[in-house]
C-alpha positions as CSV (number, residue, x, y, z in Angstrom):
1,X,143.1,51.2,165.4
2,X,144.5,54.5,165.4
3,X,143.5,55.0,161.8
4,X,140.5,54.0,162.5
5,X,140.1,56.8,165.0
6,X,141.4,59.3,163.2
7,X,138.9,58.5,160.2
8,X,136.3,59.0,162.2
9,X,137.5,62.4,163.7
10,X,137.3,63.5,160.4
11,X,133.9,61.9,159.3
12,X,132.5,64.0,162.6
13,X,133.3,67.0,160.9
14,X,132.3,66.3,157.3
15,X,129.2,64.3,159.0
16,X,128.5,67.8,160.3
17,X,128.5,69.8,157.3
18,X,126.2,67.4,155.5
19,X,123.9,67.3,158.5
20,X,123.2,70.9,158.3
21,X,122.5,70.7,154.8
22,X,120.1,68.1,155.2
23,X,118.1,69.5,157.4
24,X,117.4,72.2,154.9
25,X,116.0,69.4,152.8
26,X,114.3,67.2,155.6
27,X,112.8,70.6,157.0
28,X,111.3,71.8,153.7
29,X,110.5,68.3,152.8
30,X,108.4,67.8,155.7
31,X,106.0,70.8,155.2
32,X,105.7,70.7,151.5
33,X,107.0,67.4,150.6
34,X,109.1,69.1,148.3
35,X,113.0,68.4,147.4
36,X,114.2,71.4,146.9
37,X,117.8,70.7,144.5
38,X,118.6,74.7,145.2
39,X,119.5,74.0,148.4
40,X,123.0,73.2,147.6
41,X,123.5,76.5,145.8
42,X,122.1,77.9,148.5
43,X,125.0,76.4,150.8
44,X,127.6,77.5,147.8
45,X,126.2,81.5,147.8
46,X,126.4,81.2,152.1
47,X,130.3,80.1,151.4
48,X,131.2,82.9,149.3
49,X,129.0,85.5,151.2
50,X,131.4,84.7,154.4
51,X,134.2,84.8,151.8
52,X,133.7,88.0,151.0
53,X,133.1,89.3,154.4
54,X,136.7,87.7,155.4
55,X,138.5,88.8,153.1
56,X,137.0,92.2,151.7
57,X,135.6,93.6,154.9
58,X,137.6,91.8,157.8
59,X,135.1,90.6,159.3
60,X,135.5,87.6,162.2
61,X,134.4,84.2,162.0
62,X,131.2,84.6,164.1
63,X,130.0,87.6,162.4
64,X,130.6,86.1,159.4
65,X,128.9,83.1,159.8
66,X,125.9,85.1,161.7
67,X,125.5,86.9,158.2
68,X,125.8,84.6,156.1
69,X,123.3,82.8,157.5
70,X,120.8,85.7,157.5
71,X,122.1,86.5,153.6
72,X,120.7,82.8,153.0
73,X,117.9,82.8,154.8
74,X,116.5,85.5,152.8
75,X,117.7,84.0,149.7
76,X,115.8,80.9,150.5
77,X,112.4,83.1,151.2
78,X,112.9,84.6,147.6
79,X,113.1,81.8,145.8
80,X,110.3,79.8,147.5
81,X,108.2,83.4,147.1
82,X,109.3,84.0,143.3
83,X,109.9,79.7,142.0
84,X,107.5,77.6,143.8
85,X,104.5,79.3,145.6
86,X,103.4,79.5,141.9
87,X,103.5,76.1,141.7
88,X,102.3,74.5,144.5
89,X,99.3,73.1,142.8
90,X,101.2,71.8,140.0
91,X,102.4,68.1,139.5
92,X,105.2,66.8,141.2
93,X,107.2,66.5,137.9
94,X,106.8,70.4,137.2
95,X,108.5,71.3,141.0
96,X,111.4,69.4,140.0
97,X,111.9,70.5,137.3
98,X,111.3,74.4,138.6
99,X,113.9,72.7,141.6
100,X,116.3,71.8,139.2
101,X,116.2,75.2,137.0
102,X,116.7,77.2,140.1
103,X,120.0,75.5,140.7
104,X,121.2,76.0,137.7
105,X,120.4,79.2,137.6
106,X,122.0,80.1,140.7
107,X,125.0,78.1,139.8
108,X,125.9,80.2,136.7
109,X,124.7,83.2,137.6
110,X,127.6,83.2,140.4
111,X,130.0,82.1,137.9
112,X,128.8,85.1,136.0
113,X,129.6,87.6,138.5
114,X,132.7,85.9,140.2
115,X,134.3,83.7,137.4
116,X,134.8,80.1,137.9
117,X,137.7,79.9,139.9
118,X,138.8,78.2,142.7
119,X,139.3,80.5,145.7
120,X,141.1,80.5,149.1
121,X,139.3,80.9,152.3
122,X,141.1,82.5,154.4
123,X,142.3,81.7,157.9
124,X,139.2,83.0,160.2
125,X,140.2,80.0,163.0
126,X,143.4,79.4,164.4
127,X,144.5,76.5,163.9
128,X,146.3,73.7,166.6
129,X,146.7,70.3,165.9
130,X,146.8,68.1,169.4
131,X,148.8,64.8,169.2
132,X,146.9,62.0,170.4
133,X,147.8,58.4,171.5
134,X,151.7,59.2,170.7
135,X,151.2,61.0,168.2
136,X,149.0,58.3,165.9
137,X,146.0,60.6,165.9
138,X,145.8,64.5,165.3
139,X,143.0,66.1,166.7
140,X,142.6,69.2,164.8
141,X,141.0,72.5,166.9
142,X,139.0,73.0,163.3
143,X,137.6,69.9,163.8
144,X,136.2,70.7,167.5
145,X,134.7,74.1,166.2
146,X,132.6,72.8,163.5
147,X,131.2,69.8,165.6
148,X,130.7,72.1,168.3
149,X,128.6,75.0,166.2
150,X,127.2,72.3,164.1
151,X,125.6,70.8,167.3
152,X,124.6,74.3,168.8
153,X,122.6,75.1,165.9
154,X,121.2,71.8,165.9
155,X,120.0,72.0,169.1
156,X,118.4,75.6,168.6
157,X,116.8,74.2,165.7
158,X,114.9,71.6,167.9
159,X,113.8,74.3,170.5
160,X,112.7,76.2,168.1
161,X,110.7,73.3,166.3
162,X,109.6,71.4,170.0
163,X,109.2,74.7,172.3
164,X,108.3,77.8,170.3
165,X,105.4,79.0,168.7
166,X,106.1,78.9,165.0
167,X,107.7,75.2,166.0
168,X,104.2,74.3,166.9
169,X,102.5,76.0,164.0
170,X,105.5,74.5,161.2
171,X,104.1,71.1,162.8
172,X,100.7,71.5,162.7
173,X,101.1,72.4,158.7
174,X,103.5,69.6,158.3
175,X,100.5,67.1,159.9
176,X,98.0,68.9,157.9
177,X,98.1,71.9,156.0
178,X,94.4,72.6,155.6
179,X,93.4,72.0,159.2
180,X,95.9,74.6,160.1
181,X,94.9,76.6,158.0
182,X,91.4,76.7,159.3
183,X,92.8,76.6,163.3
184,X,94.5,80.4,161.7
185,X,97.7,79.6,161.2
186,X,99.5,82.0,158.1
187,X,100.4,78.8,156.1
188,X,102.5,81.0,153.9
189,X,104.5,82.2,156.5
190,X,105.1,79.1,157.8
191,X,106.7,77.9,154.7
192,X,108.3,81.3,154.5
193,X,110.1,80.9,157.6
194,X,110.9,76.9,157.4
195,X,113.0,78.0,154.2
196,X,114.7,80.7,156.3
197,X,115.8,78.4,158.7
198,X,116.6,75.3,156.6
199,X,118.5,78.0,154.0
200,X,120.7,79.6,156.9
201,X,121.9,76.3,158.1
202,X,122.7,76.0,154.3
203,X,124.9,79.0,154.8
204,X,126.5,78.6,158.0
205,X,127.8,75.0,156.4
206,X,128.9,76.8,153.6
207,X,131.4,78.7,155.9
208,X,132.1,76.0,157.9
209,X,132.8,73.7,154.9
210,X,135.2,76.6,153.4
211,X,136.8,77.0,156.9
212,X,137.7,73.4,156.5
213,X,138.7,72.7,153.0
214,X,139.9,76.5,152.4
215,X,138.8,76.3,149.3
216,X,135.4,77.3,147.6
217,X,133.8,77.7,143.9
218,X,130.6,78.2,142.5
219,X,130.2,74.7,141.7
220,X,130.4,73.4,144.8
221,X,127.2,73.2,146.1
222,X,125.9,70.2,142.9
223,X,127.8,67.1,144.8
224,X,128.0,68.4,148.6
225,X,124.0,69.2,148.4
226,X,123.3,65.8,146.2
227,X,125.1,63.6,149.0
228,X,122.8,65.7,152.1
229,X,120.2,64.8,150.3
230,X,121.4,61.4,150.7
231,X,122.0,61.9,154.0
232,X,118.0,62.8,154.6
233,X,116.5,60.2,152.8
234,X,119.0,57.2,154.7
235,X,117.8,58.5,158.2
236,X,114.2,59.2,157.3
237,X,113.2,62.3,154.5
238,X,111.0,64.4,156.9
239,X,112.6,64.0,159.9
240,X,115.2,66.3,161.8
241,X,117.1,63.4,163.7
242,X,117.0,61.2,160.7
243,X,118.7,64.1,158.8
244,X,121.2,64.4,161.5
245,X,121.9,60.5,161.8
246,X,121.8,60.2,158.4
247,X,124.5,63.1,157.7
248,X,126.8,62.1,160.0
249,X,126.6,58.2,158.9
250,X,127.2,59.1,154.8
251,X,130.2,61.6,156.3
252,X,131.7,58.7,158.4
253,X,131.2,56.1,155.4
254,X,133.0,58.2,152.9
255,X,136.5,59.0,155.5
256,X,136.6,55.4,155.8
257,X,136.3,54.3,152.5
258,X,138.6,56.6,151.1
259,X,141.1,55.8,154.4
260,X,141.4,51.8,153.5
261,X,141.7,53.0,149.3
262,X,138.9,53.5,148.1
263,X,138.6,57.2,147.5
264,X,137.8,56.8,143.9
265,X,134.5,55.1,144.9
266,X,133.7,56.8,148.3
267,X,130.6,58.1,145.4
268,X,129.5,55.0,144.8
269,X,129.6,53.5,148.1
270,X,127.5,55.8,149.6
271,X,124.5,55.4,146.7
272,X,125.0,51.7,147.2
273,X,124.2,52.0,150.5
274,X,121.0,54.2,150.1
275,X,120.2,51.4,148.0
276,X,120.3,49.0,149.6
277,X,118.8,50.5,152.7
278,X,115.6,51.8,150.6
279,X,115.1,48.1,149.3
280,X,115.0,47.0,152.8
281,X,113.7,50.1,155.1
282,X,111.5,52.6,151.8
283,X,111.2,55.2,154.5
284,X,115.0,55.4,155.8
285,X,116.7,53.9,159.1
286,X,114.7,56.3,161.0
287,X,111.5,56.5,159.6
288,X,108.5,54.9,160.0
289,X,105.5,53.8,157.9
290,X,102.7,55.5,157.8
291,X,98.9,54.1,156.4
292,X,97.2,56.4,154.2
293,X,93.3,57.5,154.3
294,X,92.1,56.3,150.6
């Protein structure tokens, strides 16, 4: 039982970081049903940025992750202003395969200018460990701070969406984006500024994610960002709570399959269950289906 407990404690946290990534995806999904494969690069570029900032300038943990998340969120306008504005009209095939370029290209460009190798975050949070039932269970403080930040930006991610006036606009595109455009809403802004936000929750999982590891590299945005994307599709593409369930489900899955010996397929348990749920439920455990106008 107590292993059982303790997987989970650590499935919260890794369920966090993939549920900020997806929401990058479910976010920019829902207003141009695009996947956009950058994103994960964009999550590796927000760890390094708070990497350096640690480490060169000396920076904190909260203004480190405050940057970093503005560093990405402008990152994320760029490459939706410079790769796929142009293509908007194009045909599905062409945006993924502009999606997939521009994640390669990120990824080698940072090996380029930093090398490949493996670095060590440093130590921005102190670190306890609490001793639960006897001792069984360690409760790390890590732990608590990324659940607890992951859940604050959630939260002012759904204000901003539900309550604010570019929420209200970023839904009215996502419903349709030629009636908002006649009602005056700057569709190109909207997309502008649901790529900042889905791109600096990229980058504030990106520091969270090296705070907890310690480690970072430019490759390390391919399988993190592959299994978010997971994560969005299982609780409903298009959807900020499915992207949450569904991020916090794969990270829970993968701690207990590697806790009862199956870490060498932790992989492959998680695509076997996307499959198996899009054979049964197409539009994820969340979502529901819609009829199309012909």
């Amino acid at each position: 039982m107590e292993q059982i407990i303790q997987q989970l404690i650590n499935g919260v946290s890794l369920g966090s970081i993939y549920a900020l990534i997806a929401l990058g995806y479910t976010m920019v999904y829902g207003i141009l049903s695009l996947i956009n494969f950058a994103h994960g690069e964009i999550y590796m570029i927000g760890a390094f940025v708070g990497y350096a900032l640690t480490t060169f300038l000396g920076l904190g943990f909260i203004p480190s992750l405050l940057i970093s998340m503005l560093v990405c969120s402008i990152l994320g306008m760029i490459i939706e202003k410079i790769a796929y504005k142009p293509m908007r009209n194009s045909t599905r095939i062409a945006i993924l395969i502009t999606a997939i370029s521009v994640s390669l290209f990120l990824q080698y460009t940072m090996v380029y200018f930093v090398g490949p190798e493996t670095r060590t975050f440093p130590q921005v949070l102190e670190s306890q460990r609490l001793n639960l039932f006897n001792g069984n269970v360690i409760l790390d403080t890590k732990n608590i701070y990324i659940f607890l930040i992951t859940v604050i930006l959630m939260i002012t991610l759904q204000f901003v969406v539900k309550k604010t006036k570019v929420g209200k606009a970023m839904r009215a595109v996502s419903l349709d984006k030629d009636a908002a455009e006649l009602m005056g809403i700057n569709v190109n802004k909207i997309i502008s500024y649901t790529f900042a936000m889905g791109s600096a929750l990229a980058g504030a999982a990106g520091v969270l994610v090296g705070i907890y590891y310690n480690t970072i590299n430019p490759l390390m945005g391919a399988g993190p960002g592959l299994k978010a994307f997971v994560a969005a599709v299982l609780g409903g593409i298009g959807l900020i709570p499915g992207a949450v369930f569904g991020g916090f489900f794969l990270g829970i899955t993968e701690t207990l399959v590697s806790a009862f010996g199956g870490s060498v397929y932790k992989d492959a348990v998680a695509f076997a269950i996307l499959i198996v749920i899009l054979l049964v439920k197409p539009t994820g455990l969340l979502g529901k289906n819609l009829k199309e106008k012909v």
